[in-house]
Backbone as CSV, one residue per row, in Angstrom:
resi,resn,N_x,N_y,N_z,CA_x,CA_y,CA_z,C_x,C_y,C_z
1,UNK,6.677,-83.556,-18.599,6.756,-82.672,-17.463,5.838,-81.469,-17.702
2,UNK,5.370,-80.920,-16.801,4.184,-80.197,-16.895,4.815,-79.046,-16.699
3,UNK,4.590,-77.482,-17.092,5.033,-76.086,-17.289,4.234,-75.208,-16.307
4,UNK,4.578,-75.635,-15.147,3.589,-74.699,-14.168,4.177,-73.764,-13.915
5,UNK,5.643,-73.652,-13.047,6.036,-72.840,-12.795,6.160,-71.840,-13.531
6,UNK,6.562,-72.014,-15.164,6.577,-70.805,-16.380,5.672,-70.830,-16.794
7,UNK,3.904,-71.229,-16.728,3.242,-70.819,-16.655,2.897,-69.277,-15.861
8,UNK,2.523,-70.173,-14.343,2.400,-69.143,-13.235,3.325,-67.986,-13.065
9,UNK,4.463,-68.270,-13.281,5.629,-67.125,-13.202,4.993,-65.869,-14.621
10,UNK,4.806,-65.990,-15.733,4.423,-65.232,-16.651,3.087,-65.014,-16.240
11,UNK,2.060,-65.358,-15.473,0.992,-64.722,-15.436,0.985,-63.863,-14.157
12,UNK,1.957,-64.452,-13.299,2.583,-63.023,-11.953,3.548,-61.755,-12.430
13,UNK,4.245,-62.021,-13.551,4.759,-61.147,-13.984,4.025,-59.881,-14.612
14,UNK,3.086,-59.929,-15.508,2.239,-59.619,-16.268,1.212,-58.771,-15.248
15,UNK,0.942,-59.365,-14.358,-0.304,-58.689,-12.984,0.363,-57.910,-12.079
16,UNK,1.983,-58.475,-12.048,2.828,-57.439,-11.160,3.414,-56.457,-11.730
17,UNK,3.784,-56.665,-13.171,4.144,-54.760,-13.647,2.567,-54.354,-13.574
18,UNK,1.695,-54.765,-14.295,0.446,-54.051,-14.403,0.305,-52.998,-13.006
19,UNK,0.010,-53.817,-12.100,-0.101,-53.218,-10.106,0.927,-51.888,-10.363
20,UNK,2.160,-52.329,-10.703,3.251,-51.706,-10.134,3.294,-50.125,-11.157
21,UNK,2.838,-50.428,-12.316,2.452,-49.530,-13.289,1.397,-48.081,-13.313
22,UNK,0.463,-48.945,-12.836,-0.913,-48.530,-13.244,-1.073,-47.234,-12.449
23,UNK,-0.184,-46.499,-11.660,-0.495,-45.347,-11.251,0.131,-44.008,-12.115
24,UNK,1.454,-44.428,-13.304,1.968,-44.058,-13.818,1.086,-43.959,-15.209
25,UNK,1.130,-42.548,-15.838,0.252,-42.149,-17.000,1.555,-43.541,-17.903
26,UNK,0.751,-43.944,-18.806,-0.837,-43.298,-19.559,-1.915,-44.305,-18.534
27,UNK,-2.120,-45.331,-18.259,-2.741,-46.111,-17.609,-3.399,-45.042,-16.347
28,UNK,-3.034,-44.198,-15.452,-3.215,-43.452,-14.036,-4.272,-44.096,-13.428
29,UNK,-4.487,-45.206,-12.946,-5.632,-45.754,-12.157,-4.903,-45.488,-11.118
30,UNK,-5.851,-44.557,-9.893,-5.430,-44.363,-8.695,-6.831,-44.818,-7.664
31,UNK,-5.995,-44.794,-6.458,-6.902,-45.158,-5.111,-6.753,-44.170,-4.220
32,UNK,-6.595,-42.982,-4.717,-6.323,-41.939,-3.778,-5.151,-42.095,-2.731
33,UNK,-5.431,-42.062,-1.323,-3.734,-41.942,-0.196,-3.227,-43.434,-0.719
34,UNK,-4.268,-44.835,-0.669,-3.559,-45.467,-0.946,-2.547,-46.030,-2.214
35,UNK,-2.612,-45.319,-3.285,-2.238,-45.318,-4.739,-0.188,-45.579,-4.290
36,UNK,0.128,-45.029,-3.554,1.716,-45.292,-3.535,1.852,-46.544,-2.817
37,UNK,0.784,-47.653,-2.506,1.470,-48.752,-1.937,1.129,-49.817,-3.035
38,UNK,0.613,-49.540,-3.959,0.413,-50.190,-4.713,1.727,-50.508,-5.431
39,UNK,2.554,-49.959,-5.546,4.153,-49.672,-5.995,5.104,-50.936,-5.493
40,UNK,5.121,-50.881,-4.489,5.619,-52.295,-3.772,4.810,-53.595,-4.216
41,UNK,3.404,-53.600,-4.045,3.010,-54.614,-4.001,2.701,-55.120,-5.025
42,UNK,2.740,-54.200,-6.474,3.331,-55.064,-7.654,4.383,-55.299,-7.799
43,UNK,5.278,-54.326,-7.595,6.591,-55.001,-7.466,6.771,-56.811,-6.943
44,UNK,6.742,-56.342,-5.556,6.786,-57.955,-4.893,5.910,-58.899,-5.850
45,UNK,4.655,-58.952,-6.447,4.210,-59.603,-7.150,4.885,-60.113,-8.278
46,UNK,5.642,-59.202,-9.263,6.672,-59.324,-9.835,7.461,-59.646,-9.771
47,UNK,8.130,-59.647,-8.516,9.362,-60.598,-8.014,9.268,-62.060,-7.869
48,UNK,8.131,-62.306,-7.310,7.728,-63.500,-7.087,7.347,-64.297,-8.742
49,UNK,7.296,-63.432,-9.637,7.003,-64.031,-10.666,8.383,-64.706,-11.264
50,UNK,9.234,-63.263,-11.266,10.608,-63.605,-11.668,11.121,-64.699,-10.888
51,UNK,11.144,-65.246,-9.582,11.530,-65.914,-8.885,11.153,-67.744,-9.200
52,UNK,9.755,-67.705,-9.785,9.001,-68.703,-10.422,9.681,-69.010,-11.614
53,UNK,9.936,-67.878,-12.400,10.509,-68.174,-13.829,12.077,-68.836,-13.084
54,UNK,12.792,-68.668,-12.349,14.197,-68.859,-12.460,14.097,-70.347,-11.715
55,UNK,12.945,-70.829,-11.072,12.814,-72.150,-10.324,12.649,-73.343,-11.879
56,UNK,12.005,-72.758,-12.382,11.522,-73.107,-14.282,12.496,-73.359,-14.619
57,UNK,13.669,-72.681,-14.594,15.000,-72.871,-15.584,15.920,-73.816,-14.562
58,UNK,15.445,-73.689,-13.567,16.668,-74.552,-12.850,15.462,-76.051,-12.842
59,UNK,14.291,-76.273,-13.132,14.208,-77.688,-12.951,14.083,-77.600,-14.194
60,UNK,14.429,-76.793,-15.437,14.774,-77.632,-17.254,13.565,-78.015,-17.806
61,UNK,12.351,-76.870,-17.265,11.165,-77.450,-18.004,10.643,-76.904,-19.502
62,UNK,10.672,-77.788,-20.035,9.949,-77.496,-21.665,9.045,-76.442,-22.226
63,UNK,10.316,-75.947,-23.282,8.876,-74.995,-23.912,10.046,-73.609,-23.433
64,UNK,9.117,-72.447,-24.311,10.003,-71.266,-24.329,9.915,-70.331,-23.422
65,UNK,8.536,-70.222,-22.694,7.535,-69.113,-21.656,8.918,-68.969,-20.557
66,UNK,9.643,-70.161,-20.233,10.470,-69.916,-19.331,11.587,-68.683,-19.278
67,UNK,12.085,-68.702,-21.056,13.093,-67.370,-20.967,11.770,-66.341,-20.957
68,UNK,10.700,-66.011,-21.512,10.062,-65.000,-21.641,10.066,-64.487,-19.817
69,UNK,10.389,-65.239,-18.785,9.879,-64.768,-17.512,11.487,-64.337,-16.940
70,UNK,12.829,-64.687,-17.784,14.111,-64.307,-17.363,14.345,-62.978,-18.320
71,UNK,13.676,-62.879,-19.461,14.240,-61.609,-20.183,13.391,-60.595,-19.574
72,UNK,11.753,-60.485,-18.437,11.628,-59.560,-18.086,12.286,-59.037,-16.832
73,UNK,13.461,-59.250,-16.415,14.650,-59.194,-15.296,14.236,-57.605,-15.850
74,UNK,15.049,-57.513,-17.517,15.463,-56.206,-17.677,14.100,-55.197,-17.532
75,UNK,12.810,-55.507,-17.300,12.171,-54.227,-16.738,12.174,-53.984,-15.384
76,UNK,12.285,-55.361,-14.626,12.586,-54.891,-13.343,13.104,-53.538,-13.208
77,UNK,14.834,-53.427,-13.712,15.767,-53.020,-13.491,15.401,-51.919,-14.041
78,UNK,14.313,-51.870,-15.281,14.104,-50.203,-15.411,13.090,-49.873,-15.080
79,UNK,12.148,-50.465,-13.993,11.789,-49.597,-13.156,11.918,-49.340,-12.046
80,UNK,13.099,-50.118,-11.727,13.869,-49.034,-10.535,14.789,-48.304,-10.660
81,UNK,14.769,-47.966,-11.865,15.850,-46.805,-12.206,14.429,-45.577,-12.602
82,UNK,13.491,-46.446,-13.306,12.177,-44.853,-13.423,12.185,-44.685,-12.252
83,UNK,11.969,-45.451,-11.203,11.357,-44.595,-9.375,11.946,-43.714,-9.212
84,UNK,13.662,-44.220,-9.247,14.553,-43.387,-8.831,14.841,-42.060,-9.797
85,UNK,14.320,-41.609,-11.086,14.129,-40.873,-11.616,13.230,-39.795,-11.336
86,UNK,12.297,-40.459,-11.223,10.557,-39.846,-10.805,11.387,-39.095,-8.896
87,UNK,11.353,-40.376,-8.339,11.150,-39.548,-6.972,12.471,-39.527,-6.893
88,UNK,13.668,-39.228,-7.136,14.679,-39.163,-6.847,15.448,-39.525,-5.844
89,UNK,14.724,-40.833,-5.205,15.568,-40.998,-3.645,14.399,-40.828,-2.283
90,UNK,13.041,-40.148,-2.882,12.653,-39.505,-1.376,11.145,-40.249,-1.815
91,UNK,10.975,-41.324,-1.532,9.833,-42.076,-1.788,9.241,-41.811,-0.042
């Protein structure tokens, strides 16, 4: 059986914190007004990764990459607790 989905899921994960990151020091790559939508749309990129990894575990495919795309759940979760730190609610 071939490892696509935990393939692809770890290489959306990886491009979607990056996006979702990269306006936050130390990295600060900005686009000027548009720099805060970039926030979502790694996110969602990220989601979609996580979403890939959990299709991986439910069809039982071989090899380890699959938990590597369920144990990054827990940055999800802390970076929506940084947003909500940073902007406190008023995004």
């Amino acid at each position: 059986m071939e490892r696509k989905y935990s393939k692809y899921s770890v290489i959306l994960i990886v491009v979607g914190i990056f996006i979702a990151y990269m306006i936050f020091p130390p990295i600060n790559i900005t686009f000027g007004v548009w720099s805060m939508v970039a926030i979502p749309i790694g996110f969602a990129i990220y989601l979609t990764g996580v979403t890939l990894g959990i299709i991986a575990f439910l069809k039982k495919e071989k090899g380890f990459i699959k938990y590597i795309a369920l144990i990054s759940i827990a940055l999800g979760v802390l970076y929506v607790v940084f947003l909500f730190a940073i902007f406190g609610g008023e995004i």
